[in-house]
N, CA, C and O of each residue as an XYZ file, in Angstrom:
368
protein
N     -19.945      7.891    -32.235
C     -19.188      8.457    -33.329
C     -17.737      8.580    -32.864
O     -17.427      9.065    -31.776
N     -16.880      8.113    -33.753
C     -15.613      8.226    -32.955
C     -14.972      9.280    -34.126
O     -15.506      9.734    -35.139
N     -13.505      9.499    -33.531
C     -12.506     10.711    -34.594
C     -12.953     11.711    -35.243
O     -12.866     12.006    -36.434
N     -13.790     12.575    -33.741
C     -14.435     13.544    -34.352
C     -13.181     14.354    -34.331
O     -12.172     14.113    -33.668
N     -13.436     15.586    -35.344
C     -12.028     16.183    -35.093
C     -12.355     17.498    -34.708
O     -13.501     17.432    -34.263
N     -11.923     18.725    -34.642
C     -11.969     19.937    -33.650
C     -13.090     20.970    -34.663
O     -13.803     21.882    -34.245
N     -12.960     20.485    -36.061
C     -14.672     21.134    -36.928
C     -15.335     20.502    -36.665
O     -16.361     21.159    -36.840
N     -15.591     19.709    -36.368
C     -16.394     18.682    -36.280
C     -17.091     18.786    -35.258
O     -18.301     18.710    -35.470
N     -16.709     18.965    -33.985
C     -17.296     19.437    -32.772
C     -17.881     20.952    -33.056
O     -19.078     21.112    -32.819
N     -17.069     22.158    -33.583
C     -17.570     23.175    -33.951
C     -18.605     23.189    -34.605
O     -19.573     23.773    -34.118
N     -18.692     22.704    -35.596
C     -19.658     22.478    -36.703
C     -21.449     22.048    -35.427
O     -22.505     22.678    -35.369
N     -21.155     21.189    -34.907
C     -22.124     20.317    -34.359
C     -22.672     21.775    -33.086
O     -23.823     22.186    -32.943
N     -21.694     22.160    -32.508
C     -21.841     23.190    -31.298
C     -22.735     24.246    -32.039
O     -23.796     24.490    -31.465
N     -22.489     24.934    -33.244
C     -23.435     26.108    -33.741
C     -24.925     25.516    -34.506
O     -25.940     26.213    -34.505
N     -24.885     24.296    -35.072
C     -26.176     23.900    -35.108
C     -26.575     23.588    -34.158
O     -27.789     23.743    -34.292
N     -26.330     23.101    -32.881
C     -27.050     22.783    -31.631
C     -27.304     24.400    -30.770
O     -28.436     24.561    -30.315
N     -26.539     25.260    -30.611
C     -27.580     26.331    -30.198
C     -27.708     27.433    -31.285
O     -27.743     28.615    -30.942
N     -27.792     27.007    -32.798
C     -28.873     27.649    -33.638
C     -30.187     27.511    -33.281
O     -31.069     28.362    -33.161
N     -30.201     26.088    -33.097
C     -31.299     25.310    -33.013
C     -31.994     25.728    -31.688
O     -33.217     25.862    -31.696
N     -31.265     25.949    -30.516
C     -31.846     25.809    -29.073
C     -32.082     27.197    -28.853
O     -33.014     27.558    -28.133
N     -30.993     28.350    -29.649
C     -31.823     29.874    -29.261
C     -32.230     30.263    -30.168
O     -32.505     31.449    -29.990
N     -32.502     29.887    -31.314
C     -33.018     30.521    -32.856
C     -32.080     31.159    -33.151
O     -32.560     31.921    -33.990
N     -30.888     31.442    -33.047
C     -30.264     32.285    -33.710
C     -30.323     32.155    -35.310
O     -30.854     31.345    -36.069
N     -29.502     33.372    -35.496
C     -29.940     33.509    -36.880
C     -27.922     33.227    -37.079
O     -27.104     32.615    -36.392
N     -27.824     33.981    -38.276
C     -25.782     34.168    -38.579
C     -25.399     34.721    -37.356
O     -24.209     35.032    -37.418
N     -25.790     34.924    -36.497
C     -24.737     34.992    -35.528
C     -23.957     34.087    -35.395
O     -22.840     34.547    -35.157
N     -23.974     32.799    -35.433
C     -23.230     31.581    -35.093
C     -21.839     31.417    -35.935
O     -20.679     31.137    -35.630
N     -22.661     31.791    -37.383
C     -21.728     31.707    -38.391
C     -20.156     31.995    -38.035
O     -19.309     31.269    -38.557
N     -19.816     32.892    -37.283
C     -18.271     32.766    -37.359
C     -18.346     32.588    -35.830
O     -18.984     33.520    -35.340
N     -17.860     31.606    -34.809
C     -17.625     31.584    -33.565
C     -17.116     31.529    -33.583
O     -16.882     30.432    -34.090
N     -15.613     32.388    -33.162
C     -14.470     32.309    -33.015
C     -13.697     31.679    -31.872
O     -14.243     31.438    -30.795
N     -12.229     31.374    -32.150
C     -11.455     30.159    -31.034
C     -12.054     30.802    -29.685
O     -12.639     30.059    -28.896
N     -11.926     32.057    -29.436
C     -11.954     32.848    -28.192
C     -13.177     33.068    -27.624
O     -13.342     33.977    -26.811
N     -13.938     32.425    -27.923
C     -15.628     32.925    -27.414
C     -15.831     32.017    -26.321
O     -15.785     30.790    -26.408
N     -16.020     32.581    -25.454
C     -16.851     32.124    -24.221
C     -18.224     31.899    -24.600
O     -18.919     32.706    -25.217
N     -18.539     30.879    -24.240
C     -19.876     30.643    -24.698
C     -20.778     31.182    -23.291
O     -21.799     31.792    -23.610
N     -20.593     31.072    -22.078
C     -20.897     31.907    -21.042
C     -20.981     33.202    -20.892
O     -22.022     33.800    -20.620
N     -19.954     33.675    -21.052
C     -19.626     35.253    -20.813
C     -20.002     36.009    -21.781
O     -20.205     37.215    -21.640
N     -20.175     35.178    -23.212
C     -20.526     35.698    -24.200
C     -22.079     36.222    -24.371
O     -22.427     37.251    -24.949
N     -22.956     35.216    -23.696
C     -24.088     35.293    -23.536
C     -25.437     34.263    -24.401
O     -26.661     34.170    -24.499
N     -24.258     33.696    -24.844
C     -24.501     32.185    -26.340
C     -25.400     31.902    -25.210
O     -26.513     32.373    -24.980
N     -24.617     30.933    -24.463
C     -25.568     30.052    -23.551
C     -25.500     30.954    -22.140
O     -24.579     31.525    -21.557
N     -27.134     30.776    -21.844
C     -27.260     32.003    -20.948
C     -26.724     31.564    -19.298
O     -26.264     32.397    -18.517
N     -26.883     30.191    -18.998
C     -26.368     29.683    -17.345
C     -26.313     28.845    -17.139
O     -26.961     28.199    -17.962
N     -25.838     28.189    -16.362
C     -25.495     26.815    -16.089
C     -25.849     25.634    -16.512
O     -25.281     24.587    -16.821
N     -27.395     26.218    -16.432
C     -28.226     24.365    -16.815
C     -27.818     24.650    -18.171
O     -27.006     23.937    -18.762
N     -28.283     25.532    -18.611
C     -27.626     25.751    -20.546
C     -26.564     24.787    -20.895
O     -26.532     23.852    -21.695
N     -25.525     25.377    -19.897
C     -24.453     24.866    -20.456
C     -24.042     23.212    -20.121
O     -23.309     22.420    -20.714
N     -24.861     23.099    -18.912
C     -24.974     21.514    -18.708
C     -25.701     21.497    -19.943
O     -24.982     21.696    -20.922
N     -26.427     21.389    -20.088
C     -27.364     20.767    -20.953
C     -26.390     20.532    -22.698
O     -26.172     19.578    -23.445
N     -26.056     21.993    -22.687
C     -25.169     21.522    -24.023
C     -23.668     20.484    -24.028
O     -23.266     19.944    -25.059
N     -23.029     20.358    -22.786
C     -22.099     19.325    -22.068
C     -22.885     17.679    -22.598
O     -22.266     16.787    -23.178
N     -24.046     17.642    -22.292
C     -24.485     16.368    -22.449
C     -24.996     16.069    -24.561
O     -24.899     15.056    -25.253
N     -25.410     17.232    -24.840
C     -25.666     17.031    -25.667
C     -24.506     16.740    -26.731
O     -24.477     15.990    -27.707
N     -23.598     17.578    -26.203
C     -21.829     16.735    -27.004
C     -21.814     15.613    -27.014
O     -21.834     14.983    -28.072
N     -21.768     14.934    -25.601
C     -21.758     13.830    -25.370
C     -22.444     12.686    -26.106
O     -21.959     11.624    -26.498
N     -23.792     13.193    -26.209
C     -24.785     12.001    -26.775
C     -23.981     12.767    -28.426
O     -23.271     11.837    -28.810
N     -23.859     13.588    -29.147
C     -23.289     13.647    -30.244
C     -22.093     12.918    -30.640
O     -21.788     12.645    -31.801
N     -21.442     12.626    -29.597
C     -19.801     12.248    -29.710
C     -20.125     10.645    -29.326
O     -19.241      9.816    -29.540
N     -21.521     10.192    -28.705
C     -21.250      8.959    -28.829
C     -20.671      7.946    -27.419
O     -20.830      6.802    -26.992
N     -19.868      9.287    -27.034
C     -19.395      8.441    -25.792
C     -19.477      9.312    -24.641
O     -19.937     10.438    -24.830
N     -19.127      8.996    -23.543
C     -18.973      9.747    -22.305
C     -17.670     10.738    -22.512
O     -16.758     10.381    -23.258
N     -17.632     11.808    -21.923
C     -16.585     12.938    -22.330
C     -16.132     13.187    -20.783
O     -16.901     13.453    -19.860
N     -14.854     13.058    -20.709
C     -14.730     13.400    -19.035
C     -13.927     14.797    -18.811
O     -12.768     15.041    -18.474
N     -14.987     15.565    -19.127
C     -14.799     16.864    -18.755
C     -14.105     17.243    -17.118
O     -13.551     18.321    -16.901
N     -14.220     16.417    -16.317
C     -13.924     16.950    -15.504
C     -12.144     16.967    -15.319
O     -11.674     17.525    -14.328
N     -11.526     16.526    -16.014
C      -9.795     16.619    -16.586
C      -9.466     18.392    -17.159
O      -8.392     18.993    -17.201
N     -11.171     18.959    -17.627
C     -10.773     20.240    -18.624
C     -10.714     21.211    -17.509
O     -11.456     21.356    -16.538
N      -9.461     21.950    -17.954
C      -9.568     23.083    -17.254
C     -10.881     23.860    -17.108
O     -11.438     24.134    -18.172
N     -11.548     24.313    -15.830
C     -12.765     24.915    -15.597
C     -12.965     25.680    -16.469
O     -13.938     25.551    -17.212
N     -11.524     27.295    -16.663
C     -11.721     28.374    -17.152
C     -11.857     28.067    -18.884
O     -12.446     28.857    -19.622
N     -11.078     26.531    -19.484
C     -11.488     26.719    -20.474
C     -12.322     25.933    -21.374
O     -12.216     25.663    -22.571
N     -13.234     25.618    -20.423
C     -14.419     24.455    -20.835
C     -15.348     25.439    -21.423
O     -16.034     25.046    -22.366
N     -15.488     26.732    -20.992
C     -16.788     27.307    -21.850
C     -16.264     28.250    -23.280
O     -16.983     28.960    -23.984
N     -14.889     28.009    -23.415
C     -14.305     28.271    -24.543
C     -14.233     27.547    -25.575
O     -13.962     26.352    -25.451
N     -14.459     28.108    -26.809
C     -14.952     27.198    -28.178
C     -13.851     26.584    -28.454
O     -13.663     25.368    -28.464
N     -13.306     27.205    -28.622
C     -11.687     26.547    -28.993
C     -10.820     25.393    -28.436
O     -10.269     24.463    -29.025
N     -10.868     25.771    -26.955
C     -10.508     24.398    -26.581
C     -11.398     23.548    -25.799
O     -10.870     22.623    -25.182
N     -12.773     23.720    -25.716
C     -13.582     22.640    -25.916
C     -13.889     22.266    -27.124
O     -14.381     21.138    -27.095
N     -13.828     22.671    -28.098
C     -13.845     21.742    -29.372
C     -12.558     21.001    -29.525
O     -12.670     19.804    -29.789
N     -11.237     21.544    -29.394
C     -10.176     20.125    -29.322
C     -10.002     18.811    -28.316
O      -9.460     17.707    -28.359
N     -10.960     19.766    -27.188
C     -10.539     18.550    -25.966
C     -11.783     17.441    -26.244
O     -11.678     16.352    -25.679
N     -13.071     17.716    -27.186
C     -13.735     16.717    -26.818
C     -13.436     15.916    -28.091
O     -13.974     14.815    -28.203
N     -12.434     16.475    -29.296
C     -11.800     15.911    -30.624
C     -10.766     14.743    -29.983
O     -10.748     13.603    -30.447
N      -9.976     15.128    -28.952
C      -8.973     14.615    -28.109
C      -9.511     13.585    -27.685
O      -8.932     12.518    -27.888
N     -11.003     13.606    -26.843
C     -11.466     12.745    -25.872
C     -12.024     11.344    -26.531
O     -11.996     10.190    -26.104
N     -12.590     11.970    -27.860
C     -13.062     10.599    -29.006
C     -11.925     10.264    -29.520
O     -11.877      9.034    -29.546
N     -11.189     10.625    -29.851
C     -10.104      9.993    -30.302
C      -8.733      9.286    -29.478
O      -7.709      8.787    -29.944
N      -9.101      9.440    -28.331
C      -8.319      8.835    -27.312
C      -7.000      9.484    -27.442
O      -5.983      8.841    -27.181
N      -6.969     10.188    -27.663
C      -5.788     11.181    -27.264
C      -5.399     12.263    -26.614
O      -4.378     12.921    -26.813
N      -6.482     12.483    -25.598
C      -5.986     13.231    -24.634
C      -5.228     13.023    -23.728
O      -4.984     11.865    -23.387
N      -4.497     14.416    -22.926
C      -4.236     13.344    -21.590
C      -4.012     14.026    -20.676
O      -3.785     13.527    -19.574
């Protein structure tokens, strides 16, 4: 899937752990600032690997996270622009 754009990743991120913790409306508003770690969304590491890959296979292509800043890879906000950035070849 290419030119996903920064809802687009959002959108995809709260049905994928609706789906993986049952949540209920909690998801409904995830705001720019949520740690998805600290928050307690995704509970540890493999979690969050696991949801890393599942972007990936969503987005279609390989995502090279390892360019994202550490502190703000488990942030909604700018992991939803950087992996909008990464399909669309405009990161840098």
């Amino acid at each position: 899937m290419n030119n996903l754009t920064p809802t687009d990743v959002r959108t995809f991120l709260k049905n994928y752990l609706r789906q993986r913790s049952g949540a209920n409306g909690t998801l409904e508003d995830l705001p720019e600032d949520c740690d998805l770690l600290l928050s307690g969304i995704v509970h540890d590491s493999i979690g969050f690997l696991d949801l890393l890959l599942a972007v990936q296979e969503y987005a279609g292509r390989e995502i090279d996270f390892e360019v994202l800043d550490p502190e703000k890879m488990s942030v909604v906000g700018p992991l939803c622009r950087f992996v909008s950035e990464q399909t669309n070849g405009t990161a840098q």
